[in-house]
Backbone and ligand atoms as CSV (ligand in chain L), in Angstrom:
chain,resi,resn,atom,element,x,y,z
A,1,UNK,N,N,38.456,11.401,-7.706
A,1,UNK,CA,C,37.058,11.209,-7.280
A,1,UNK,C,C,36.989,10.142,-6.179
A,2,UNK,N,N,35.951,10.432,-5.020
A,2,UNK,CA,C,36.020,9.411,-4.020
A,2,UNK,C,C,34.963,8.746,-4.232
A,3,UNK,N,N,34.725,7.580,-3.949
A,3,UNK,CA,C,33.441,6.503,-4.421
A,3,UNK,C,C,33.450,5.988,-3.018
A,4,UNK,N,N,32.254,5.712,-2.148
A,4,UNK,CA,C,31.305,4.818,-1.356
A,4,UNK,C,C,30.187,4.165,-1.431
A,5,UNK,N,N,30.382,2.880,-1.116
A,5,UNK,CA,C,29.351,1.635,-1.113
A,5,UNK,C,C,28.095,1.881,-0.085
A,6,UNK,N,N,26.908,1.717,-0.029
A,6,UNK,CA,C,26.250,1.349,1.208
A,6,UNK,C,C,25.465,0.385,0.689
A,7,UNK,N,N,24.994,-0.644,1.545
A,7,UNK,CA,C,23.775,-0.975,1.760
A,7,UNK,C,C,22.726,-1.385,2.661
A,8,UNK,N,N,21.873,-1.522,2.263
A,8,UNK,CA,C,20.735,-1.301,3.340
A,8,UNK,C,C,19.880,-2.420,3.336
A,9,UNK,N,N,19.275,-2.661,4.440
A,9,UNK,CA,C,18.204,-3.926,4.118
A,9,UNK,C,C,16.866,-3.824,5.264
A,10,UNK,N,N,15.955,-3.874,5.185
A,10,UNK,CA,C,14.622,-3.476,5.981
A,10,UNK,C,C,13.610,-4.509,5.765
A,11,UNK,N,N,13.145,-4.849,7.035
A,11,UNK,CA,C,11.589,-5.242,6.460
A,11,UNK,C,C,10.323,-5.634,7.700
A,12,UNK,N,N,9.005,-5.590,7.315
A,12,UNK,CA,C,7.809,-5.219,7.705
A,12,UNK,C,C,6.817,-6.048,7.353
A,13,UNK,N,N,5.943,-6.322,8.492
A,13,UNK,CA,C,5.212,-7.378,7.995
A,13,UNK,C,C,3.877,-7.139,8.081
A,14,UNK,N,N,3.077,-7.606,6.943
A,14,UNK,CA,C,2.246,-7.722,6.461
A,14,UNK,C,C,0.594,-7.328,7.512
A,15,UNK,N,N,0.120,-6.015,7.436
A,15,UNK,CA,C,-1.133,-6.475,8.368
A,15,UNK,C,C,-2.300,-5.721,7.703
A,16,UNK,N,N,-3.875,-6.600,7.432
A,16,UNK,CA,C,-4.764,-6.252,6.890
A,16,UNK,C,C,-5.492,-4.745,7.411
A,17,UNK,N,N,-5.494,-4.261,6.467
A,17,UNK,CA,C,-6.596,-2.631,6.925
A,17,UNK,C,C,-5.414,-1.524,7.231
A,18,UNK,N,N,-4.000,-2.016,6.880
A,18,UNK,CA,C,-2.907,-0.950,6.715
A,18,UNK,C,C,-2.933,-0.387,5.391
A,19,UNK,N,N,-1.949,0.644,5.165
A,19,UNK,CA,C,-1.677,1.548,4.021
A,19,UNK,C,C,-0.709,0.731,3.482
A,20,UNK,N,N,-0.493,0.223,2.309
A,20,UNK,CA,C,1.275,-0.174,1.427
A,20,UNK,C,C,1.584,0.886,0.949
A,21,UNK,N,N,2.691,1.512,1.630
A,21,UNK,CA,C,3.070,2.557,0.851
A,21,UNK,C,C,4.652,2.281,0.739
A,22,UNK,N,N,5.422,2.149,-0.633
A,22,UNK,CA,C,6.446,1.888,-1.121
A,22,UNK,C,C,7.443,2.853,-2.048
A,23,UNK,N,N,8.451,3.052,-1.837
A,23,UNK,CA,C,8.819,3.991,-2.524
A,23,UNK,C,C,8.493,5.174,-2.213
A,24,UNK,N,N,7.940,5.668,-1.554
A,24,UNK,CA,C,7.039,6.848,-1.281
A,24,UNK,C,C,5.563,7.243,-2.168
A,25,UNK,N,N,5.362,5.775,-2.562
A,25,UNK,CA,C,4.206,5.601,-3.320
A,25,UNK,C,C,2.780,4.988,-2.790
A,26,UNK,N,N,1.675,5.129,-2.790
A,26,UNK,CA,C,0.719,4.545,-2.387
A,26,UNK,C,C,0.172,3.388,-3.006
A,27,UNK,N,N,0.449,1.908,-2.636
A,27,UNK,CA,C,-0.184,1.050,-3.573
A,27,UNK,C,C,-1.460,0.379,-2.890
A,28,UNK,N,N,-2.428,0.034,-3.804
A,28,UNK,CA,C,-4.093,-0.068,-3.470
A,28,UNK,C,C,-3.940,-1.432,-2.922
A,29,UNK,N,N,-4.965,-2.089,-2.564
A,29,UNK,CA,C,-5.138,-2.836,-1.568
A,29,UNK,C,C,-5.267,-2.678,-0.252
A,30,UNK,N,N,-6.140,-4.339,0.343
A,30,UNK,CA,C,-6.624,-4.666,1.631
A,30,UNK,C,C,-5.028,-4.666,2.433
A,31,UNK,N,N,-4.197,-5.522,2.027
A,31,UNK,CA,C,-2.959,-5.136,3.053
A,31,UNK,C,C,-1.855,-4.737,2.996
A,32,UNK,N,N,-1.717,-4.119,4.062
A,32,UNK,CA,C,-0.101,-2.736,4.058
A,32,UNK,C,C,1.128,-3.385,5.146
A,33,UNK,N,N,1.866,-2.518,5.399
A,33,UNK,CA,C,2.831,-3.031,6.221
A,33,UNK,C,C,2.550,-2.346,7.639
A,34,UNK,N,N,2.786,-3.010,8.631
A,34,UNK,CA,C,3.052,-2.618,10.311
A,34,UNK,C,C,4.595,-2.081,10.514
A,35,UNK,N,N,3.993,-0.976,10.803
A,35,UNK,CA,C,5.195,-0.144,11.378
A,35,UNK,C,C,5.070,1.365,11.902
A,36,UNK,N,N,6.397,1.606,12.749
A,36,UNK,CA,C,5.856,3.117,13.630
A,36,UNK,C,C,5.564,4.300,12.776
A,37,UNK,N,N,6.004,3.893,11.761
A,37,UNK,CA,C,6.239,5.510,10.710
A,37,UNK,C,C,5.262,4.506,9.587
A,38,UNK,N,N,5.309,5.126,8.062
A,38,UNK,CA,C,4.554,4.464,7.526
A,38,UNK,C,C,4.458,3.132,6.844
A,39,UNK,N,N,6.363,2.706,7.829
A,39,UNK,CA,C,6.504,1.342,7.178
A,39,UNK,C,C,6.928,1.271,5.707
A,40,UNK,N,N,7.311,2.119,5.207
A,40,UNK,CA,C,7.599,2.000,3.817
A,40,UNK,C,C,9.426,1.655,3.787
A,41,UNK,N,N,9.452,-0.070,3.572
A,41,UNK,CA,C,10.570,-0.516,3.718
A,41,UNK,C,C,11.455,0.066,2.747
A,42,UNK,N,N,10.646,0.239,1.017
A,42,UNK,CA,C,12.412,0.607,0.494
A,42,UNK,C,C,12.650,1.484,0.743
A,43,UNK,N,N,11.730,2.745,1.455
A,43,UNK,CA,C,12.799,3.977,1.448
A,43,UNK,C,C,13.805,3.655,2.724
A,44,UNK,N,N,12.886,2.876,4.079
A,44,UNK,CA,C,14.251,2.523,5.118
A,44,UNK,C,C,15.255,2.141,4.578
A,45,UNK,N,N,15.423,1.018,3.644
A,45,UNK,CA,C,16.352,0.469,3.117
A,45,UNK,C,C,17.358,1.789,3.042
A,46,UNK,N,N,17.146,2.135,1.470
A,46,UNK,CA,C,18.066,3.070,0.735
A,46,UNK,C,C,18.045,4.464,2.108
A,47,UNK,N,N,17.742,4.937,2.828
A,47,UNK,CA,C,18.218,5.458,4.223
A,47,UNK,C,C,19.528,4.670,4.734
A,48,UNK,N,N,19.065,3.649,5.070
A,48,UNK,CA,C,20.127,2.914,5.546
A,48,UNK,C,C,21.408,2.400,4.688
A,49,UNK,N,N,21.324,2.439,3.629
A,49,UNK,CA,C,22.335,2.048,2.338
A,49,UNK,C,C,23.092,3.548,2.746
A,50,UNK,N,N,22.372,4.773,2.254
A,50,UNK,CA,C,22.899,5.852,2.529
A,50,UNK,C,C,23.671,6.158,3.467
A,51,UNK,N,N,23.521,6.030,4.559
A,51,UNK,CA,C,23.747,6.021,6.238
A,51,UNK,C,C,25.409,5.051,6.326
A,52,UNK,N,N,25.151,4.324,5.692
A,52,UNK,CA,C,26.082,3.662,5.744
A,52,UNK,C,C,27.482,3.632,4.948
A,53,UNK,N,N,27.150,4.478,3.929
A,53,UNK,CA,C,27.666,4.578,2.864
A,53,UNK,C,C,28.692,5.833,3.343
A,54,UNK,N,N,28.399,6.479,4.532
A,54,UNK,CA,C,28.733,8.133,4.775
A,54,UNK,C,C,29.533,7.780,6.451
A,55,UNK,N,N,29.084,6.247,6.544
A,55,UNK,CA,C,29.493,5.886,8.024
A,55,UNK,C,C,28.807,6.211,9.344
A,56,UNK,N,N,27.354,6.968,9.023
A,56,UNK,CA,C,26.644,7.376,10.174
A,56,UNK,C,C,26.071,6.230,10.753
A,57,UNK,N,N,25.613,6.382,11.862
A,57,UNK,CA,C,24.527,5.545,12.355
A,57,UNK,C,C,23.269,5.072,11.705
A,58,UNK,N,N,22.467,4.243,12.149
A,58,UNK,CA,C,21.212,3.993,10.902
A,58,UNK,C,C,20.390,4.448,11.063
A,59,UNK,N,N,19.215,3.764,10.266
A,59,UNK,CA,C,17.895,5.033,10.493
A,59,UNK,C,C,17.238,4.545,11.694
A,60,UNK,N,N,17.103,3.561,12.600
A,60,UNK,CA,C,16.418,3.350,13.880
A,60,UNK,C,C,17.204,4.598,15.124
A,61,UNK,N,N,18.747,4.788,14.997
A,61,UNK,CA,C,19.259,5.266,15.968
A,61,UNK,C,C,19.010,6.759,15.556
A,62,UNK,N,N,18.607,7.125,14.665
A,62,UNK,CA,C,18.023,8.600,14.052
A,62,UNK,C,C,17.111,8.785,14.305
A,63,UNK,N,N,15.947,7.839,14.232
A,63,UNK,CA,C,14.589,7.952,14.424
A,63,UNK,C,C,13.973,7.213,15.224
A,64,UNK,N,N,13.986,7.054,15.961
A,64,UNK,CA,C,13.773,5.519,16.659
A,64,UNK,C,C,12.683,5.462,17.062
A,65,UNK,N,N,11.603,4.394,17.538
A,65,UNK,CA,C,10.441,3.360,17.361
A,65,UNK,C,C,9.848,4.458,18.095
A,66,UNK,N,N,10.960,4.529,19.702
A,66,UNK,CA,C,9.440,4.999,21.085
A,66,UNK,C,C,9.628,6.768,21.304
A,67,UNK,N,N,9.934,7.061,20.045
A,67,UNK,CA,C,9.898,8.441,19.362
A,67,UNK,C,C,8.551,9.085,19.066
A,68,UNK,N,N,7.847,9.694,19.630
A,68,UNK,CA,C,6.324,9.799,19.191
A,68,UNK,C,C,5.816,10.607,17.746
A,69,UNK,N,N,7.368,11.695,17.659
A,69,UNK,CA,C,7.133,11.977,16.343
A,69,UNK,C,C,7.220,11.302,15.491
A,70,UNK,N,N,7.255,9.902,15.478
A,70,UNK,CA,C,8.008,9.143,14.676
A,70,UNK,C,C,6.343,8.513,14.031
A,71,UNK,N,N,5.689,8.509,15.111
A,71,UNK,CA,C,4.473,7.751,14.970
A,71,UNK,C,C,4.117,8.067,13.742
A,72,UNK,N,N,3.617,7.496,12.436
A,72,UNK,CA,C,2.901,7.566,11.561
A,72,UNK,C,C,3.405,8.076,10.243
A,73,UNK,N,N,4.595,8.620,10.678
A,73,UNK,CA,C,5.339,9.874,10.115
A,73,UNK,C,C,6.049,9.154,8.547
A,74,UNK,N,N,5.756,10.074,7.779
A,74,UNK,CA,C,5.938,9.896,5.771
A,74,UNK,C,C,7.401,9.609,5.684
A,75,UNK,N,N,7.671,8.729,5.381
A,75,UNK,CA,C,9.189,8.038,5.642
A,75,UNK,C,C,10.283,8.821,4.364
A,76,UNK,N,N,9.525,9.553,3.663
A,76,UNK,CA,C,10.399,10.430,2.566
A,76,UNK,C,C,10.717,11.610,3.746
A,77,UNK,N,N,10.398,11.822,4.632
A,77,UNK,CA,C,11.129,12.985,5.300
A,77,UNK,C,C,12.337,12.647,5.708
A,78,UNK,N,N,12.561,11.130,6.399
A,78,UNK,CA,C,13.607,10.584,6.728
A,78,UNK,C,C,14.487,10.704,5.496
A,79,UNK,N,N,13.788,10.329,4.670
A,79,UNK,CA,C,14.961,10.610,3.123
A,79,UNK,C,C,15.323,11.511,2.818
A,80,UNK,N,N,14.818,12.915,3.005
A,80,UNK,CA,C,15.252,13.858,2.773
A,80,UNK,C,C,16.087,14.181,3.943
A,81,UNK,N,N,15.974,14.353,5.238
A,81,UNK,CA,C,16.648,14.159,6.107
A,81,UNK,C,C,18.278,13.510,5.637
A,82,UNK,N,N,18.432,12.358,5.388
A,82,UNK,CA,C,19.596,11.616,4.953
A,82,UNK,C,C,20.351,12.438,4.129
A,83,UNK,N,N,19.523,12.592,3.163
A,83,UNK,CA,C,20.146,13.195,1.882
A,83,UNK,C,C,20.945,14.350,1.846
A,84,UNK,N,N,20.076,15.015,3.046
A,84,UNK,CA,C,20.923,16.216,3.547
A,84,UNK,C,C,22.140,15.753,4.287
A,85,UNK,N,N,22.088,15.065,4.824
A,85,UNK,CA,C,23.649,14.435,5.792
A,85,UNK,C,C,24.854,14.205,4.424
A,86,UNK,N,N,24.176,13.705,3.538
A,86,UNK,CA,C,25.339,13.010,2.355
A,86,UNK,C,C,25.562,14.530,1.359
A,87,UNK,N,N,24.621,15.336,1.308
A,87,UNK,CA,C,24.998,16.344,0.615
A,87,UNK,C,C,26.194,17.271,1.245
A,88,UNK,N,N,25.639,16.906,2.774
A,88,UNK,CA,C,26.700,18.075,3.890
A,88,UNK,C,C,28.141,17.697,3.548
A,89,UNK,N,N,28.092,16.064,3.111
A,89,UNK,CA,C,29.579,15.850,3.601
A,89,UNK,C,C,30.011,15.494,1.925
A,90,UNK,N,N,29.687,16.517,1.503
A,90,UNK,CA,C,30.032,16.409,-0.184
A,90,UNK,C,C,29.466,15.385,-1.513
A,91,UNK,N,N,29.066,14.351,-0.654
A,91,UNK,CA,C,28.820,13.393,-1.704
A,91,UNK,C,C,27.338,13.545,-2.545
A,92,UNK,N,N,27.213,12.912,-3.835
A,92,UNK,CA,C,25.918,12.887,-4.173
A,92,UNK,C,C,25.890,11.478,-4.668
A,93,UNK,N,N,24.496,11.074,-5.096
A,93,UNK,CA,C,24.510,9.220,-5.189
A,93,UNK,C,C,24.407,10.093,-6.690
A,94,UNK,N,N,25.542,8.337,-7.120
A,94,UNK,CA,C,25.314,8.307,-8.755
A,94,UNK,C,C,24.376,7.320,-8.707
A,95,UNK,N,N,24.292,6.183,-8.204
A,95,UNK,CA,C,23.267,5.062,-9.140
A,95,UNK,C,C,22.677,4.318,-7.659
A,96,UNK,N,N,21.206,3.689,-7.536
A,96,UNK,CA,C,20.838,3.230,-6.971
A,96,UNK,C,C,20.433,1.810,-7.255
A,97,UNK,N,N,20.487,0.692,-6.209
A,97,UNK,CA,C,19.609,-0.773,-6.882
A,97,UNK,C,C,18.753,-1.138,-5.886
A,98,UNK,N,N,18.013,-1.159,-6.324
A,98,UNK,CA,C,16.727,-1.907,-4.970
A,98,UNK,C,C,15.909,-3.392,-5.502
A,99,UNK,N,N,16.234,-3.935,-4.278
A,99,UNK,CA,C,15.461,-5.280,-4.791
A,99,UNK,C,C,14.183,-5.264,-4.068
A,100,UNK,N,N,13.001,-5.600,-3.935
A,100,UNK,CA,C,11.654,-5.578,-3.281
A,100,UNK,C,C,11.205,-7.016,-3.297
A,101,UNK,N,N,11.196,-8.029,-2.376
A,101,UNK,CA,C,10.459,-9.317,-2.109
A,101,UNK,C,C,9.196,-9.336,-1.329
A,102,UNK,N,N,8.412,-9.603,-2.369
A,102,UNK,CA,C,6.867,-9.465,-1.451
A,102,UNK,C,C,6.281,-10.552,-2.342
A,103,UNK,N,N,5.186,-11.266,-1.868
A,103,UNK,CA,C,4.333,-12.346,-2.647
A,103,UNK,C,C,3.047,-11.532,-3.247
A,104,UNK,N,N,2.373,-10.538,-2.749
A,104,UNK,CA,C,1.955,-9.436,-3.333
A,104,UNK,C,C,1.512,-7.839,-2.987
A,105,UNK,N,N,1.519,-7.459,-3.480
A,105,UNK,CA,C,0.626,-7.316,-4.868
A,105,UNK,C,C,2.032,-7.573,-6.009
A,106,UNK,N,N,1.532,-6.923,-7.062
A,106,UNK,CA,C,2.468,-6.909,-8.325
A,106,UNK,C,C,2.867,-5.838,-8.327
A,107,UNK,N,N,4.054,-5.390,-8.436
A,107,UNK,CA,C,4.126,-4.078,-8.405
A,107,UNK,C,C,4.766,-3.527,-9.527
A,108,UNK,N,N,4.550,-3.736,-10.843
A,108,UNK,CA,C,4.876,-3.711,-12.116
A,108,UNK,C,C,3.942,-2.204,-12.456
A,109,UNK,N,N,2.582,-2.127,-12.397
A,109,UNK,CA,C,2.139,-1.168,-12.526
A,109,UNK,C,C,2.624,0.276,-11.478
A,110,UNK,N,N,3.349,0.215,-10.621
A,110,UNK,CA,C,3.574,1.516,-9.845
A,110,UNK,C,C,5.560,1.534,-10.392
A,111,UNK,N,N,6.085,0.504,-10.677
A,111,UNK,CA,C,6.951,1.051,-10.959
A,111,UNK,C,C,7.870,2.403,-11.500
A,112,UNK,N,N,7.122,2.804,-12.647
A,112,UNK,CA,C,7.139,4.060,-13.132
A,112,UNK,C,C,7.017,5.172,-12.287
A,113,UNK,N,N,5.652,5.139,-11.368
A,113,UNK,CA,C,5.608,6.751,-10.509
A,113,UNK,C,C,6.855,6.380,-9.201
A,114,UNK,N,N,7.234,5.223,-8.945
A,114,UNK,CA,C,8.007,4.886,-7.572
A,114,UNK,C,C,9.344,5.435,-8.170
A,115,UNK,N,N,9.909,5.432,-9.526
A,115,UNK,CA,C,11.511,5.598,-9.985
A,115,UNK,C,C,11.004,7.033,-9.690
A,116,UNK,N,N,9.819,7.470,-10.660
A,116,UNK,CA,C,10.170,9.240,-10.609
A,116,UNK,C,C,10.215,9.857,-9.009
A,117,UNK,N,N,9.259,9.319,-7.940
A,117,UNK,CA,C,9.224,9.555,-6.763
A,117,UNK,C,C,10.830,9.614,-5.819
A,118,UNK,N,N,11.413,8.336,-6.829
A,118,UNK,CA,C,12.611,8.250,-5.843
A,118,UNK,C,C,13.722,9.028,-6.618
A,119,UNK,N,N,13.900,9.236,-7.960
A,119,UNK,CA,C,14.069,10.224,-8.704
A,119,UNK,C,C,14.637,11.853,-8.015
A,120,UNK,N,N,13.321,12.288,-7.620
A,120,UNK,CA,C,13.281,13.598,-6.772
A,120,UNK,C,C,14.121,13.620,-5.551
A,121,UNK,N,N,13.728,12.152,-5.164
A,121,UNK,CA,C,13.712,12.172,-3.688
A,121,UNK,C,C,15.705,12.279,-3.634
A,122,UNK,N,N,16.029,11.335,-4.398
A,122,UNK,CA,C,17.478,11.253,-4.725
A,122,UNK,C,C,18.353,11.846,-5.243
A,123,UNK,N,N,17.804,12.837,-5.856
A,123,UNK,CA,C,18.312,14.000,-7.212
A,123,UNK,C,C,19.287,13.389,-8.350
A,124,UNK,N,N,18.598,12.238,-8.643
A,124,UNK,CA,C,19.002,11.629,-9.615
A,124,UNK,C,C,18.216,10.720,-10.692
A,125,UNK,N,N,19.221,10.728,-11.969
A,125,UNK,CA,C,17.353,10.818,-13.281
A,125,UNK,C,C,17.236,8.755,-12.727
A,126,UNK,N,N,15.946,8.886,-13.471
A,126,UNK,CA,C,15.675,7.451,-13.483
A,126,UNK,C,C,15.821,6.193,-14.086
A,127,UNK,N,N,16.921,6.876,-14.935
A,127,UNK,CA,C,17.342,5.844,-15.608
A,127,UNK,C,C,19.224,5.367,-14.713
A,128,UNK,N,N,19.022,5.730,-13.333
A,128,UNK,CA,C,20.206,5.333,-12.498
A,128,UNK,C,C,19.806,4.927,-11.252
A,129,UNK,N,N,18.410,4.342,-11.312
A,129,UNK,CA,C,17.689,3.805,-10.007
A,129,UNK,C,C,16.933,2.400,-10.636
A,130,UNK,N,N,18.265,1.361,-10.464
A,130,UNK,CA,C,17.146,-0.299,-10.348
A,130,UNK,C,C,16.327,-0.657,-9.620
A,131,UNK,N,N,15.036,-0.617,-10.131
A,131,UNK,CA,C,14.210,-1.191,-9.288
A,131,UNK,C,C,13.599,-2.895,-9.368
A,132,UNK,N,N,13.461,-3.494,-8.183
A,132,UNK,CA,C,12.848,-4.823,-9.145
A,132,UNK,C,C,12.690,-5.756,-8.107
A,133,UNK,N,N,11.018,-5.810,-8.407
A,133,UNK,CA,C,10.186,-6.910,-7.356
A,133,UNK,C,C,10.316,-8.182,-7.645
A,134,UNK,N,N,10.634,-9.110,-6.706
A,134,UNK,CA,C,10.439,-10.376,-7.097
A,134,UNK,C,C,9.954,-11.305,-5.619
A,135,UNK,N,N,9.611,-12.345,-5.844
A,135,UNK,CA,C,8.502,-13.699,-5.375
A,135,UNK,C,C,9.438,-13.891,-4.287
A,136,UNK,N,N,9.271,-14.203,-3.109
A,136,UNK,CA,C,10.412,-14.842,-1.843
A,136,UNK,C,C,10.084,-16.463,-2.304
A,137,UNK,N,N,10.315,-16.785,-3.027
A,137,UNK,CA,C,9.825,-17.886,-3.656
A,137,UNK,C,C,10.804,-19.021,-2.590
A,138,UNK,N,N,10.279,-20.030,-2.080
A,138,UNK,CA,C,11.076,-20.872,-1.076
A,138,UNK,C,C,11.483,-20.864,-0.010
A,139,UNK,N,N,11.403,-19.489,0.488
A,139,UNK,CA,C,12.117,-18.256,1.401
A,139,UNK,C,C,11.050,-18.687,2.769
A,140,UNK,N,N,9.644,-18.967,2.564
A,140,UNK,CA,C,8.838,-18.896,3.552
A,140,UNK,C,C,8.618,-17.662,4.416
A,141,UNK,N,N,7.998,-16.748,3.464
A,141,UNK,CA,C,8.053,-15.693,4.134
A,141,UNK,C,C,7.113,-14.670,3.367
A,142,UNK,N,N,6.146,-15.300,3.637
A,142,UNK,CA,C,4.609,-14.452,2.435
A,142,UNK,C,C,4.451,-13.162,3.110
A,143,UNK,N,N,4.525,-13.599,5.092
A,143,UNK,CA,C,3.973,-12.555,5.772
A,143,UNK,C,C,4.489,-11.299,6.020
A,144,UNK,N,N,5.628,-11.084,5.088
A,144,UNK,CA,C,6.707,-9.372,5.038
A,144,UNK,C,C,7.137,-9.470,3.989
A,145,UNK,N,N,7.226,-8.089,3.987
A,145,UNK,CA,C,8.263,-7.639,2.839
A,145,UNK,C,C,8.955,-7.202,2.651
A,146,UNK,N,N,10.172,-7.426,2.489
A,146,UNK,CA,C,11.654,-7.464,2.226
A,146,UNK,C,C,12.472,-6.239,1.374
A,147,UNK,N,N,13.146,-5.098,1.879
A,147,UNK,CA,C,13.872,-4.643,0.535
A,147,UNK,C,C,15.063,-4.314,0.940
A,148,UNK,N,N,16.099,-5.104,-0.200
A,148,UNK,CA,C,17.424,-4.731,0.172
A,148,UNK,C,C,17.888,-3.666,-1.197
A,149,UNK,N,N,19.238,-2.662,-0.820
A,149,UNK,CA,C,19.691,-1.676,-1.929
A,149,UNK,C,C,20.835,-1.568,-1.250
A,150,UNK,N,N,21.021,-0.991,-2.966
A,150,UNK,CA,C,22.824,-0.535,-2.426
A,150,UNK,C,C,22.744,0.660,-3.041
A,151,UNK,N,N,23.427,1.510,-2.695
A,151,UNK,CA,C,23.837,2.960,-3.254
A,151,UNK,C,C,25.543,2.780,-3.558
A,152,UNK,N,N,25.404,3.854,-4.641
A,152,UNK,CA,C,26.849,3.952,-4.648
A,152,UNK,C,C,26.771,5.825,-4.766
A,153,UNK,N,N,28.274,6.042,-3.965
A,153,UNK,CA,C,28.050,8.023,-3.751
A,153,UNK,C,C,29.329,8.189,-4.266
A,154,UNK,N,N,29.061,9.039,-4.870
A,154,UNK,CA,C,30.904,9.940,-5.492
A,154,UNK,C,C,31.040,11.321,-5.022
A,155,UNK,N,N,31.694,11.698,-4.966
A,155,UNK,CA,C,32.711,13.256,-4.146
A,155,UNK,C,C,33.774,13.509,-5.279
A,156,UNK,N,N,33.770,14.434,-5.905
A,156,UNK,CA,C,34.671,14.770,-6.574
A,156,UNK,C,C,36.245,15.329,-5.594
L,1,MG,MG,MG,11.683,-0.107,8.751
């Protein structure tokens, strides 16, 4: 069996009267993240964990900023996109970890629909996807939010 590491790390900052959409999840509130697509850092992340994991290029040189399709565009397509690259070249992810640093909201209540979301998105159950928000506590850095992951992929 062949085993590869990736990881990934992304992040987006904070602007009032945006969408937060995480995980490929919609979370409520006055502020979301700035960005060309919908800004939804963990899925860039785990893109880029992926990407890396397979040795491709990352997700900016795939998709990049002054891309117009790019504008606005549901960042799970990019994931599915990926997924297809890692399926082509045999591998499938066994286990995922994602860390999420934001000062808020809480994101304890979306946890649940974000594993099953990424679940699908990954083709893998949810009890092999860590998820877990925590405080940039000291970090100085209220105004983004942060997510780093690692994937791990096996190939028989
Ligand atoms: Mg990004």
């Amino acid at each position: 069996m062949q085993m590869r590491i990736g990881f990934g790390f992304d992040s987006h900052p904070f602007e009032k009267g945006k969408k937060l959409v995480l995980g490929g999840v919609e979370i409520e509130g006055e502020w979301g993240l700035k960005g060309v697509s919908d800004a939804d850092v963990v899925i860039h992340a785990l893109c880029d964990a992926l990407l890396g994991a397979i040795g491709e290029e990352d997700l900016g040189q795939l998709f990049p900023d002054t891309d117009e399709a790019n504008l606005g565009r549901d960042s799970t397509e990019f994931l599915e996109y990926v997924m297809r690259l890692v399926r082509d070249k045999g591998y499938r992810v066994n286990n995922v970890d994602i860390t999420i640093i934001l000062e808020k909201p809480y994101l304890s209540p979306y946890k649940e629909v974000m594993r099953k979301k990424l679940s699908a998105l990954l083709d893998i159950g949810e009890e092999e996807i860590g998820l877990k928000a925590k405080r940039p506590e000291g970090l100085g850095v209220k105004e983004c939010c942060i997510c780093m992951a690692f994937v791990v992929l096996t190939k028989d």
